[in-house]
C-alpha positions as CSV (number, residue, x, y, z in Angstrom):
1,X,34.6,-56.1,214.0
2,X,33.7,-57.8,217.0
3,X,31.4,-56.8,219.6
4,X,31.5,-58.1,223.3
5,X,28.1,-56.9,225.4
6,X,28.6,-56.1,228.6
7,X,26.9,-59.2,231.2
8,X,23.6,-58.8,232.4
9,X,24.3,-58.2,236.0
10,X,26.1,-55.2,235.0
11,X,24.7,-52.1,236.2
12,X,23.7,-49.7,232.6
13,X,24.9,-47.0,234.6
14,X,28.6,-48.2,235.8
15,X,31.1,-46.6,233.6
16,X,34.3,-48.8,232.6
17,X,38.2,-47.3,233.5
18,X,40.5,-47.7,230.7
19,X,43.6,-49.8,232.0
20,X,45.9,-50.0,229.0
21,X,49.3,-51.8,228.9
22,X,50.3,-54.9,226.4
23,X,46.5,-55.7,226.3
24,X,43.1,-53.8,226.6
25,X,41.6,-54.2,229.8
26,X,38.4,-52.5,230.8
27,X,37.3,-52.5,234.6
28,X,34.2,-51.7,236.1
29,X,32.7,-51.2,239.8
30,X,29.7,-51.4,241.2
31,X,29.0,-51.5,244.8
32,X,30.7,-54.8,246.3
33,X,31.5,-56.4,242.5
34,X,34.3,-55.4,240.1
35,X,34.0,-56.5,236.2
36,X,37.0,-56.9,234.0
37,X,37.1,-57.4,230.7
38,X,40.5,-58.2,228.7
39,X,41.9,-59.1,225.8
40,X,45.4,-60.3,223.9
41,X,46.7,-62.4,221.2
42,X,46.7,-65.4,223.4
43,X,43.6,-65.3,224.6
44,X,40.0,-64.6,223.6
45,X,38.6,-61.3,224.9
46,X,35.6,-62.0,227.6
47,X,34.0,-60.3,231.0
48,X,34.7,-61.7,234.1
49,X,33.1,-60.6,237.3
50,X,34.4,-60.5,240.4
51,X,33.1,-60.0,244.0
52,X,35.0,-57.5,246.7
53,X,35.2,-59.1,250.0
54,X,37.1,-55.9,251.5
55,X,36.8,-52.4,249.9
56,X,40.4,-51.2,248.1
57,X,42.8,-48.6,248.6
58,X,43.4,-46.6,245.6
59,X,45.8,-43.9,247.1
60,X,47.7,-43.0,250.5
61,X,49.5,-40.1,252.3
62,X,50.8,-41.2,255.7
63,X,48.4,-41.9,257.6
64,X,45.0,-41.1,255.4
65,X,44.2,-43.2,252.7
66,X,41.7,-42.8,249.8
67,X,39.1,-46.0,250.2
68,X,35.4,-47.0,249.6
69,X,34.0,-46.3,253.5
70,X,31.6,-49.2,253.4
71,X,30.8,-52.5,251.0
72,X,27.9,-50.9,249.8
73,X,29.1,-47.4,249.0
74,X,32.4,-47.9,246.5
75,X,32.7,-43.8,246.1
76,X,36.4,-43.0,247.1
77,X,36.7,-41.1,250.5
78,X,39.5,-39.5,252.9
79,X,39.7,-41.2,255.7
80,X,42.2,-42.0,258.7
81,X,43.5,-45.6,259.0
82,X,42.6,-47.4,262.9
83,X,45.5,-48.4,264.7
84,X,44.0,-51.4,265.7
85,X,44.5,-54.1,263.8
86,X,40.9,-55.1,261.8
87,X,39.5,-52.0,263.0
88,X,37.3,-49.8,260.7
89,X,39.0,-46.4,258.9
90,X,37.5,-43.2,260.2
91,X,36.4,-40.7,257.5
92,X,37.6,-37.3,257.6
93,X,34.5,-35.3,257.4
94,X,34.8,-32.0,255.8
95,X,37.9,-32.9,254.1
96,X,38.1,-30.1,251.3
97,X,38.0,-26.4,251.9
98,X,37.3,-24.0,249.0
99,X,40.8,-24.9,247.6
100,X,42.7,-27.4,249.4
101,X,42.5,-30.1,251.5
102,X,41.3,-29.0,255.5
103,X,44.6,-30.9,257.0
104,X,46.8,-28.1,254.7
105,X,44.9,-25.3,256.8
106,X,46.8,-24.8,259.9
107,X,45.9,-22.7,263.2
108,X,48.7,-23.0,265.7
109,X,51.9,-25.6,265.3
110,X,54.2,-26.7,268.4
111,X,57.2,-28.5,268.8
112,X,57.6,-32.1,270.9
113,X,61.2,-31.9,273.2
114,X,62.9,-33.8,270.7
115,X,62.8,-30.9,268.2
116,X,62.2,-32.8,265.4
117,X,58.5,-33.6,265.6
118,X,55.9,-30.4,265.0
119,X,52.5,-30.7,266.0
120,X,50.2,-28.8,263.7
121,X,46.6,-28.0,264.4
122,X,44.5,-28.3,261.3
123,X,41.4,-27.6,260.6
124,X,40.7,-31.5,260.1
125,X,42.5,-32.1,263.6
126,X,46.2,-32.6,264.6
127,X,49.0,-33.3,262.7
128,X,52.2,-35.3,263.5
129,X,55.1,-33.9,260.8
130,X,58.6,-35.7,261.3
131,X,60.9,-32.5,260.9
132,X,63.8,-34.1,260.0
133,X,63.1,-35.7,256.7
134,X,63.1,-32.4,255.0
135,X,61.0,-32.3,251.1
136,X,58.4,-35.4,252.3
137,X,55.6,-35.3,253.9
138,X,55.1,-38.1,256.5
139,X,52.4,-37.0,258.0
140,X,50.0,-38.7,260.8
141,X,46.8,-37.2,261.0
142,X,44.5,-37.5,264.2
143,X,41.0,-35.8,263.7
144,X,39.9,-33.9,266.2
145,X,38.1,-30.9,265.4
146,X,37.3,-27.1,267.0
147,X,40.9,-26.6,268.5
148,X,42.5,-23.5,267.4
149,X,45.5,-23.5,269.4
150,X,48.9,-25.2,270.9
151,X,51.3,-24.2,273.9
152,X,53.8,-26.0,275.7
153,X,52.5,-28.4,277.9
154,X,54.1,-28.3,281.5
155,X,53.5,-30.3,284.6
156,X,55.1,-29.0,288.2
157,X,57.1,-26.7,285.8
158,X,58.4,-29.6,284.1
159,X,57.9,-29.8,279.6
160,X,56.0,-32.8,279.0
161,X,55.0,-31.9,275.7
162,X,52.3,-30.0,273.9
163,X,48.7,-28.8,275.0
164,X,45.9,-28.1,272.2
165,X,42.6,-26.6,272.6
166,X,40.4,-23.6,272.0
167,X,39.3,-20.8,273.2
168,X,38.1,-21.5,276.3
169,X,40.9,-22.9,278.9
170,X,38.9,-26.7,278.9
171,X,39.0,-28.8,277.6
172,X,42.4,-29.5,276.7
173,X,44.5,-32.2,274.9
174,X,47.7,-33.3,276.2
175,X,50.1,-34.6,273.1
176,X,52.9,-36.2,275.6
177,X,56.8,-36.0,274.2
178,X,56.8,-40.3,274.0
179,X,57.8,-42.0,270.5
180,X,56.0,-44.1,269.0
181,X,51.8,-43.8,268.6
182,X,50.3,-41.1,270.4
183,X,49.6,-40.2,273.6
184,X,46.2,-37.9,273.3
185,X,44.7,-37.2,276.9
186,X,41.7,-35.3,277.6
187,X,41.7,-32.5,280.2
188,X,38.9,-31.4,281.5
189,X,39.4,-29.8,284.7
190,X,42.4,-27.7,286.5
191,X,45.2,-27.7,286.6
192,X,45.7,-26.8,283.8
193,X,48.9,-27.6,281.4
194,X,49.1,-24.1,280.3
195,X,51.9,-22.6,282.1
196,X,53.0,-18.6,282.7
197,X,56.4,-18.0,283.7
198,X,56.7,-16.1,286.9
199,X,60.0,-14.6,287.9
200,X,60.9,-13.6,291.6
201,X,63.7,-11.2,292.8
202,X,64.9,-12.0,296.2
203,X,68.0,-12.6,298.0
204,X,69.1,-16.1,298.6
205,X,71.9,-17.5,301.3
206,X,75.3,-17.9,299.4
207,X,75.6,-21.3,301.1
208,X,78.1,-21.8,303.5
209,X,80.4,-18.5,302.8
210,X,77.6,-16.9,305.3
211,X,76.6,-14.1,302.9
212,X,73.7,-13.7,300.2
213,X,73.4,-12.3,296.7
214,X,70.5,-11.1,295.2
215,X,69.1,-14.0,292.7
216,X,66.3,-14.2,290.1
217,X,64.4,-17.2,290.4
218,X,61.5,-18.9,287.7
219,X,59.0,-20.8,287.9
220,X,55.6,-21.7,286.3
221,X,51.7,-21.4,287.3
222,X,49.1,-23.1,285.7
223,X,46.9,-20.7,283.9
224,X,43.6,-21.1,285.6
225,X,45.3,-20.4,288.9
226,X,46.7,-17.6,288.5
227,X,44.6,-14.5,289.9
228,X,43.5,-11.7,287.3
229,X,46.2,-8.6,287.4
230,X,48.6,-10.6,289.1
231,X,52.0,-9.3,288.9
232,X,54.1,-11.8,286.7
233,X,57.4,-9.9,288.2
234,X,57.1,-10.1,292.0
235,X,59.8,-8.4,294.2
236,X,61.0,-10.2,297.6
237,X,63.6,-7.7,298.5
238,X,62.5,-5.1,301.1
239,X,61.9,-1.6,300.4
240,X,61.4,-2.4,296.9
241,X,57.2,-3.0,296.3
242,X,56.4,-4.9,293.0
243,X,55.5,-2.1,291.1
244,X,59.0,-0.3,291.7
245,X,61.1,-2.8,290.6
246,X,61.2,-2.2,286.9
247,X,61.6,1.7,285.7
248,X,62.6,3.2,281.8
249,X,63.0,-1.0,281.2
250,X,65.2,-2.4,283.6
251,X,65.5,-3.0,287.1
252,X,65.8,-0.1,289.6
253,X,69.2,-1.3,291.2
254,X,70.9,-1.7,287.4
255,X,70.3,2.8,286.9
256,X,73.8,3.4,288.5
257,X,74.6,7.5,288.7
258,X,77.1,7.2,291.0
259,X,79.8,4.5,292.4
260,X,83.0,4.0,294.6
261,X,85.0,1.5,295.7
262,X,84.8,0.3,299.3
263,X,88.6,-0.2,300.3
264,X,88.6,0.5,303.7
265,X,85.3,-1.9,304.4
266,X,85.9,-4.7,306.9
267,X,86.0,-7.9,304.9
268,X,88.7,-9.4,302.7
269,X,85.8,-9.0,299.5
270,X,86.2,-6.2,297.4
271,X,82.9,-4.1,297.8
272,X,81.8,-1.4,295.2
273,X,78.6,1.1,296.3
274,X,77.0,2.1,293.3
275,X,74.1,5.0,293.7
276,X,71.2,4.5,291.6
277,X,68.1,6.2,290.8
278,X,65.2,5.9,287.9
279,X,62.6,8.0,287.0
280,X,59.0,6.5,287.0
281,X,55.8,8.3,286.2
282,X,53.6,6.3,288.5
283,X,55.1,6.5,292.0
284,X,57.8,9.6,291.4
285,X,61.0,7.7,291.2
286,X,63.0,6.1,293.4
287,X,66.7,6.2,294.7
288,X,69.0,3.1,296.1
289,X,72.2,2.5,297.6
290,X,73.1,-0.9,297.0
291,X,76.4,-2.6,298.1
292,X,78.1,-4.9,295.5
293,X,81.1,-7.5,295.9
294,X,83.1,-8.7,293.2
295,X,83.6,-12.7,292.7
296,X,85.3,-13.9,289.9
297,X,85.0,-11.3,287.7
298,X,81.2,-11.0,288.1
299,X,79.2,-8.0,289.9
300,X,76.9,-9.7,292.8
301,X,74.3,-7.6,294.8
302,X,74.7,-7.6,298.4
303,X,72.2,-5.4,299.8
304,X,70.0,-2.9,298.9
305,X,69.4,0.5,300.9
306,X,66.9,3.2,300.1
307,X,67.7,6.5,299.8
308,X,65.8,10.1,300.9
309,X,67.7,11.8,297.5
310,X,68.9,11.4,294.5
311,X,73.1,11.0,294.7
312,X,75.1,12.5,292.0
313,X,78.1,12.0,293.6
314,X,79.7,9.1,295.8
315,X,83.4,8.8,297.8
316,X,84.4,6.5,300.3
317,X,85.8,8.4,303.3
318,X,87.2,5.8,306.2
319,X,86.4,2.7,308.0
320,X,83.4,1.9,305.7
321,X,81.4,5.5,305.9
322,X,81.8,7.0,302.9
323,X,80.5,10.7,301.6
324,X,77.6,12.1,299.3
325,X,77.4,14.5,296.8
326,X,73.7,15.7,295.7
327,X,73.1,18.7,293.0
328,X,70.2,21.3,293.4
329,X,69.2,23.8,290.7
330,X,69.9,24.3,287.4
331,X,71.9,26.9,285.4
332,X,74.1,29.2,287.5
333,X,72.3,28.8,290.6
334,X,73.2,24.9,291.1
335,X,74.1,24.1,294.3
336,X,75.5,21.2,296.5
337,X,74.8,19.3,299.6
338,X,77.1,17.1,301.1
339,X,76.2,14.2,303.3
340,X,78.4,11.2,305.2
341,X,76.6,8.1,306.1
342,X,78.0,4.6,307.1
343,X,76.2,1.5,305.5
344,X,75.4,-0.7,308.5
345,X,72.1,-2.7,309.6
346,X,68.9,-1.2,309.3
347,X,68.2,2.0,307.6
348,X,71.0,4.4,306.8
349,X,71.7,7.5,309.1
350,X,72.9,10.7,307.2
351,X,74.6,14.0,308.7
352,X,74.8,16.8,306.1
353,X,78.4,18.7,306.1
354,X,79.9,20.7,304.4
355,X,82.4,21.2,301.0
356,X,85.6,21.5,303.2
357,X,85.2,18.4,305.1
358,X,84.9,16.2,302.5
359,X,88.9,17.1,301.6
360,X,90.0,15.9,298.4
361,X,87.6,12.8,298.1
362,X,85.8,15.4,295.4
363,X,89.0,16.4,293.7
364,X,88.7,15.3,289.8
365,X,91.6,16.7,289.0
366,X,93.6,20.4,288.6
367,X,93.3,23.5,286.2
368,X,96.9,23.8,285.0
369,X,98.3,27.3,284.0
370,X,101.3,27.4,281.6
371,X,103.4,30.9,282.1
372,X,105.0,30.8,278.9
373,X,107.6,33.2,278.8
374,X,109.3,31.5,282.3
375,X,107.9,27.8,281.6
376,X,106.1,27.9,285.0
377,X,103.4,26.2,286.3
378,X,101.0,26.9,288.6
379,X,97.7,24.7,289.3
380,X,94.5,25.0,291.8
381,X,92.4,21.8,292.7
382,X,89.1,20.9,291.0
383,X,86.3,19.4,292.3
384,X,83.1,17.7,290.9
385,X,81.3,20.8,291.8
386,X,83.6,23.2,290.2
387,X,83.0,24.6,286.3
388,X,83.7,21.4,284.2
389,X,83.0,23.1,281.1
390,X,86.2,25.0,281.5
391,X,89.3,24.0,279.8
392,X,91.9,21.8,282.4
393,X,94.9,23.8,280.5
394,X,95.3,27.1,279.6
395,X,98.4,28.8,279.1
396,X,99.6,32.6,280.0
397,X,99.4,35.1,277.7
398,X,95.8,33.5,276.6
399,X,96.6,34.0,272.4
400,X,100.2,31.6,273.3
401,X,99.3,28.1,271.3
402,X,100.9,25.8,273.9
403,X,99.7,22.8,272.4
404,X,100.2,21.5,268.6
405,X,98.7,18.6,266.7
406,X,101.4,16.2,265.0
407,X,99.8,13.5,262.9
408,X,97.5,11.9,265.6
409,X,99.2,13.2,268.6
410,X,98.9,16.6,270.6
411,X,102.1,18.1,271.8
412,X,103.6,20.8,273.8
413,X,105.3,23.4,270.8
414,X,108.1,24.2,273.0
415,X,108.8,20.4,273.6
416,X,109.2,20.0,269.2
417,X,112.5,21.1,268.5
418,X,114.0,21.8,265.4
419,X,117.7,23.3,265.8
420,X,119.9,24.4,268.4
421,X,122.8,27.0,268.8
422,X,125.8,28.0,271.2
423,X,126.0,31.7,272.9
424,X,129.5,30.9,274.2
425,X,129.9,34.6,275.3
426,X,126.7,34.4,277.1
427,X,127.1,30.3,278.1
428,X,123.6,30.2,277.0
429,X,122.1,27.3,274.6
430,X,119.3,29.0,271.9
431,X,116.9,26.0,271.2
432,X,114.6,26.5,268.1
433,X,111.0,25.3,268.4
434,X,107.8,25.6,267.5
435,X,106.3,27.3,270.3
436,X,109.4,29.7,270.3
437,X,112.9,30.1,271.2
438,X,114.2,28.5,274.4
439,X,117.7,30.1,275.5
440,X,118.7,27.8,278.7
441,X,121.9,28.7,280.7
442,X,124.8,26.3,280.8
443,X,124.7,24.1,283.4
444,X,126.0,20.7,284.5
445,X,123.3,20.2,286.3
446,X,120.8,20.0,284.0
447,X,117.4,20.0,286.4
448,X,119.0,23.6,287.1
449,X,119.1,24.7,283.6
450,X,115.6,24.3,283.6
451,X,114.8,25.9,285.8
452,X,116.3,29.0,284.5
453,X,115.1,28.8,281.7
454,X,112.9,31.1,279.6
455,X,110.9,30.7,276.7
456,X,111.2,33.8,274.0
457,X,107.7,33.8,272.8
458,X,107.5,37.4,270.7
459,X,104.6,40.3,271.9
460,X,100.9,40.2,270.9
461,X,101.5,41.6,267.4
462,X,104.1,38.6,266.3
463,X,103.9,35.5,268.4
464,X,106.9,33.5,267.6
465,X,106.2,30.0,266.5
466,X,107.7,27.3,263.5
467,X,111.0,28.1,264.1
468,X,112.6,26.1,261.9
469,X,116.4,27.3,262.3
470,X,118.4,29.0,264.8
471,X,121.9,31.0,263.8
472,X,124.2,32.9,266.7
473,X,126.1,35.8,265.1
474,X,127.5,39.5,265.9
475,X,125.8,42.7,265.5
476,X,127.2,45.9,264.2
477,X,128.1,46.5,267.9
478,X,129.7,43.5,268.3
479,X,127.0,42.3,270.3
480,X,125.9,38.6,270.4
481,X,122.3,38.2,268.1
482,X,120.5,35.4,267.2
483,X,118.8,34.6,263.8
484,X,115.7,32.4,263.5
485,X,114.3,31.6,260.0
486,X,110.0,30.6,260.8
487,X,107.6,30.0,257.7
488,X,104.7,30.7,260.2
489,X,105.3,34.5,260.7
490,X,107.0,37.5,258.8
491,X,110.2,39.0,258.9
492,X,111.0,40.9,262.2
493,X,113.1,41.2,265.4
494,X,112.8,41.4,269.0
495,X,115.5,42.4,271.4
496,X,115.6,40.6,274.6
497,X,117.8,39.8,278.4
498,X,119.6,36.7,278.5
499,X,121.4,36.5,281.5
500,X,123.0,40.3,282.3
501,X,122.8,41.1,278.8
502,X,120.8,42.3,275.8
503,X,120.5,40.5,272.5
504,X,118.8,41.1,269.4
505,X,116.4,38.3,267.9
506,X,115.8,38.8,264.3
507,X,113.3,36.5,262.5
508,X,112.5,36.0,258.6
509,X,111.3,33.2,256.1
510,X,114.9,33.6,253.3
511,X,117.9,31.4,254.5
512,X,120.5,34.5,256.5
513,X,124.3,34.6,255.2
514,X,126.1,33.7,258.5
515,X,129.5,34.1,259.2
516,X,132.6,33.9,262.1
517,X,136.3,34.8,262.7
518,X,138.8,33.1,260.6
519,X,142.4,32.3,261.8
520,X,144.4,35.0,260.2
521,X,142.0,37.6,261.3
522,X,139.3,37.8,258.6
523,X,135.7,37.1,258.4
524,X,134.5,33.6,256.7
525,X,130.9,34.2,255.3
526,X,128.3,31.8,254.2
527,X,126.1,32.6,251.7
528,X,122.3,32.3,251.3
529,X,123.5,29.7,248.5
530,X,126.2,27.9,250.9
531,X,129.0,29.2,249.3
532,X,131.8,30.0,251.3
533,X,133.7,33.9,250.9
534,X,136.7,35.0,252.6
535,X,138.9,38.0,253.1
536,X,138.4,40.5,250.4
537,X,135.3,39.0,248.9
538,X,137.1,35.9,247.0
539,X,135.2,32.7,246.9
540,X,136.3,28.8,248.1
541,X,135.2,26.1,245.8
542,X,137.0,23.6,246.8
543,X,139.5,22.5,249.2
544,X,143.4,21.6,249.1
545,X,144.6,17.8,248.9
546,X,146.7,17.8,252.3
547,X,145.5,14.7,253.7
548,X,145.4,13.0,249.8
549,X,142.1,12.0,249.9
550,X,141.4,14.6,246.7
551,X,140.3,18.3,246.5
552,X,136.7,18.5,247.4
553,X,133.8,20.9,247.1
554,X,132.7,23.6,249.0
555,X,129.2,24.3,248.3
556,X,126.4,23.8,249.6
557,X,127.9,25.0,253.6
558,X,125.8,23.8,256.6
559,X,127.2,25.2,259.2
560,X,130.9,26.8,260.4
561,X,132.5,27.5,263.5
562,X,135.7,29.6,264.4
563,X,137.8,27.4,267.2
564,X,140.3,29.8,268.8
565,X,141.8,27.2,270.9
566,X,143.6,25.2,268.0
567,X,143.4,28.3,265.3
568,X,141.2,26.8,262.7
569,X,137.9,27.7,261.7
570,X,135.6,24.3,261.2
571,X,133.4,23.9,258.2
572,X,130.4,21.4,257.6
573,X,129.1,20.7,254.1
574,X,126.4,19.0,253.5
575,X,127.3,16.6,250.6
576,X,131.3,15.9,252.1
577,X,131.0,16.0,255.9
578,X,133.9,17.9,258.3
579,X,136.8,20.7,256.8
580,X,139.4,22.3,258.7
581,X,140.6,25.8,257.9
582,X,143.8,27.0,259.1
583,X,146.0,29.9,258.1
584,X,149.3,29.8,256.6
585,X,152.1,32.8,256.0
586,X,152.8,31.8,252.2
587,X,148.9,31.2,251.6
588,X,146.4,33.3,253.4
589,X,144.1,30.3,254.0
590,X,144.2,26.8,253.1
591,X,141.1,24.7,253.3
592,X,141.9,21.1,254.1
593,X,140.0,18.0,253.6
594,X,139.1,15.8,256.5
């Protein structure tokens, strides 16, 4: 084994790195000299020393770089490369904190205009990070220490970039928005870059259209000028103080009550007066008339007007005055006051009236009465003083259901009919609904028959409602009656006028056997199961084959009617259509097909 001594020069003390690759190579440093020592197969192992003009980098990380700080010191140390060209690194002092490095603790972080470049203020100074190469970390460190903070840097309310400092407003460090190196300017008296925004409410001139709208307008002071408890909101608009303009969070013109249109105001502008009002614990509240125009769609103030009351209520009345409505009291002993007024220059002038000169400019409406059994109407006005919480529509008698729910619509019963029938004695019409029966007269005219009308709507123990069917047919006295079959109520009857006369109603929830005259005299009956009987109880099953279309059924009857002028009785089945029944000498009845 061979053994190579280290040289004399050699510091006892320096300890040799292990290089490693296709040979063994040892190095060793010691102040401003480096000794290697390498061997291989081609060569024969020795120690060669070596003197270090210029300390080394060993490691880098944007702008900070690992290094020896001077020629006689070769300990490896953070520090921040010049950006002059030959000049010295600066070491960053402090550099590790507890667990990390002090650049990875940051305080406050802005953003330059361009978006993409963040400014972070570090515990070992400030920080430029290029945003937009996202999982890297080109960072460019600038030490400067004891700043704690960043904000938006602004000059005659113009960005310019970012401010850092401490606590105390100076000094400050202006980080401009330029590419390229940094722009880092000390600030150390006002005005200061730190900006608050200050909004102002006032009306401005609408150019040349002669008018003005009410505009909110920003703009920024430097910090250290602004006065202690200065208002950051500041009202321009008269009447209005800075400490009224805002109220339950928003401005005291936007907490509309009341509002009208203006369509009688001079001007071609469409004008809307909105009342508003807004409750605030520090001065009481406040109330405002304020005069709106519409332009393209979009709301624009006008003017604003103080007001002595709260207005619950506003209608325009003529020629740009318009009327006021104001509530007093609560419970039943609300009252109203009435005002007119006509918006003008200057303050407003009111005269209080009263109810009954305001005419219908109050009206919200009607309350409607339905008289059920004669399908009148009658209605009285109703104003926005009168009981709201009653209903609009009631009808007469008060248990009548005048209105029914179908799917997801609300209807009139009496308007959902379900069958109809002829009183031919009587030239009445029955009409089977399901508010009741409506008989209507005869008429041409059919405005008329309307209006003589009358709806058949039962008595307090049996209201008469989902008629589903409607059958005309002759007492035992030979008296027109009427049969109804409902599924709502039970089986009963009624006896009523129609016209001159009296008929029975009679109501129940099994289909009624119905009948009429037949040709030769007789009764044809229809059975409960729509079979059709004649004379002497025998039964028609099915028809003849006079028109040689084949003999058909006759079940399952809808509906028949006797037809003295051509001496046939007709007969509707369901399942076949139309039948004609005639009589005959040699056959009592023949049934023929259509």
């Amino acid at each position: 084994m061979a053994c190579f001594a280290p040289p004399s020069d050699m510091p006892s003390d320096c300890v040799p790195s292990l290089i490693g690759g296709a040979a063994l190579r040892l190095t060793a440093r010691e102040k401003h000299r480096l000794w290697t020592f390498q061997t291989s197969a081609a060569a024969d192992a020795s120690w060669q020393s070596e003197k270090l003009e210029t300390p080394q980098v060993e490691g880098q990380v944007g702008n900070i770089v690992w290094r020896p700080i001077s020629k006689t010191d070769m300990s490896l140390t953070p520090c921040v490369e010049a950006e002059e060209t030959g000049a010295q690194p600066l070491p960053i002092p402090d550099w590790w904190h507890e667990d990390r490095f002090a650049w990875d603790i940051t305080h406050a972080i802005g953003l330059l205009d361009d978006n993409r470049t963040g400014v972070l203020v570090t515990q070992a100074g400030l920080a430029r990070v290029d945003l937009a190469q996202a999982g890297q970390y080109p960072m460019t460190l600038t030490v400067l220490r004891g700043q704690t903070r960043c904000d938006v840097a602004r000059a005659n309310g113009k960005r310019t970039g970012v401010v850092v400092g401490g606590d105390a407003e100076f000094p400050q460090y202006h980080v401009s928005c330029m590419e390229g190196p940094w722009r880092l300017e000390r600030i150390d008296a006002s005005p200061s870059l730190r900006s608050v925004a200050h909004l102002m409410v006032a009306f401005q001139d609408d150019g040349m259209l002669g008018k003005r709208r009410l505009e909110l307008t920003q703009s920024w002071i430097p910090r250290d000028l602004l006065s202690k408890n200065a208002p950051l909101l500041r009202s321009r608009i008269p009447d209005i103080s800075d400490d009224r303009l805002l109220a339950d969070g928003r401005f005291v013109f936007d907490a509309a009550d009341a509002g009208c249109a203006l369509e009688s105001f001079p001007g071609k502008e469409k004008l809307w007066l909105l009342a508003t009002h807004s409750q605030n614990p520090e001065n009481g509240g406040s109330s405002f008339l304020c005069l709106n125009a519409i332009e393209e769609n979009r709301l624009v103030l006008r003017d604003i007007k103080p007001c002595p009351r709260r207005i619950d209520r506003i209608r325009e009345a003529e020629l740009g005055s318009f009327f006021t409505a104001q509530r007093e009291g609560t419970g039943e002993t609300v009252s109203w006051r009435f005002h007119r007024s006509s918006w003008k220059d200057g303050p407003l002038a009111w005269e209080e009236i009263d109810a009954q000169t305001t005419g219908n400019a109050f009206r919200v409406g009607d309350t409607v009465v339905l008289r059920a059994p004669a399908l009148a109407w009658s209605s009285e006005p109703r104003y926005a003083w009168s009981d709201l919480a009653s209903a609009p529509f009631t009808a007469s008698p008060a248990d009548y259901a005048a209105l029914i729910d179908i799917g997801n619509c609300r209807a009139m019963a009496f308007d959902v009919l379900t069958s109809a029938a002829m009183l031919p004695a009587l030239e009445y019409v029955a009409v089977g609904s399901l508010g009741g029966i409506l008989l209507l007269p005869w008429h041409e005219d059919g405005k008329q028959a309307l209006r003589d009308a009358r709806l058949v709507i039962g008595d307090e123990k049996n209201r008469i409602r989902g008629v589903e069917r409607v059958r005309v047919f002759d007492d035992v006295d030979g008296r027109p009656a009427i049969w109804a079959r409902t599924s709502a109520m039970e089986a009963t009857s009624f006896r009523c006028e129609v016209g001159h006369a009296v008929i029975d109603l009679c109501f129940g929830k099994q289909p009624w056997s119905f009948q009429t005259p037949a040709p030769d005299g007789g009764i044809l009956r229809v059975e409960a199961d729509g079979l059709l009987r004649g004379k002497g109880d025998s039964m028609y099953a099915v028809s003849n084959d006079a028109w040689r279309l084949g003999r058909k059924p006759l079940r399952d009857v809808a509906d028949i009617l006797g037809d003295a002028a051509f001496s046939c009785t007709w007969v509707c089945t369901r399942s076949e259509g139309l039948f004609k029944a005639v009589s005959d000498r040699k056959r009592p009845r023949r049934v023929s097909s259509p």
